[in-house]
N, C-alpha and C positions, 0 to 999 in steps of 0.2 A: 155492733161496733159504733161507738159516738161519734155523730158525724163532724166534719173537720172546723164547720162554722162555730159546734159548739165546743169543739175542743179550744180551739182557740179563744174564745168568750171566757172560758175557765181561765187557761194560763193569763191573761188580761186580767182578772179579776184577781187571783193568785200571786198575783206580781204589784198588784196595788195595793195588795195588803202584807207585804212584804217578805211573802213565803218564795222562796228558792228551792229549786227540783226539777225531778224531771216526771213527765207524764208518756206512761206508756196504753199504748192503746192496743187491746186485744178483740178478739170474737165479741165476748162476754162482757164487757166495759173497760173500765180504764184504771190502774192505778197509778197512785200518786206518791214520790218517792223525798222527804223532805229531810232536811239534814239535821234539826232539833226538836225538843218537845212540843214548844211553843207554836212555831211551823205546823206540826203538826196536829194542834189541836184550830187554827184556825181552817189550814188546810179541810180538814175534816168535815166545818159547818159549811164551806162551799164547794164539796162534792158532795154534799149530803142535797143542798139546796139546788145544784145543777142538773144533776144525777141522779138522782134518790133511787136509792139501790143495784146501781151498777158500779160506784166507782171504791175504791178502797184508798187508802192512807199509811203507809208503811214511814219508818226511820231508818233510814240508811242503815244504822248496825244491824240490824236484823234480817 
């Protein structure tokens, strides 16, 4: 599980770059739940860069 310093270091980072969502934290890492494409592909490079291989990036419709 991501610990809560770097959970939140995400959402901080996440929110300056103007992605909106929410982050769920499990066992296995974390996913990240954003509401458009756009969102979602920044979203992406900074779980990729925080996380690097525990977090994922979904689009609400899905």
């Amino acid at each position: 599980m991501p610990s809560l310093l770097r959970t939140q270091q995400l959402a901080r980072v996440l929110l300056a770059q103007g992605v909106s969502g929410e982050i769920v934290c499990s066992g296995d890492g974390l996913t990240v739940v954003v509401d458009d494409e756009r969102q979602r592909e920044i979203a992406t490079a900074v779980v990729a860069k925080y996380f690097p291989g525990q977090g994922h990036v979904v689009h609400r419709s899905i």
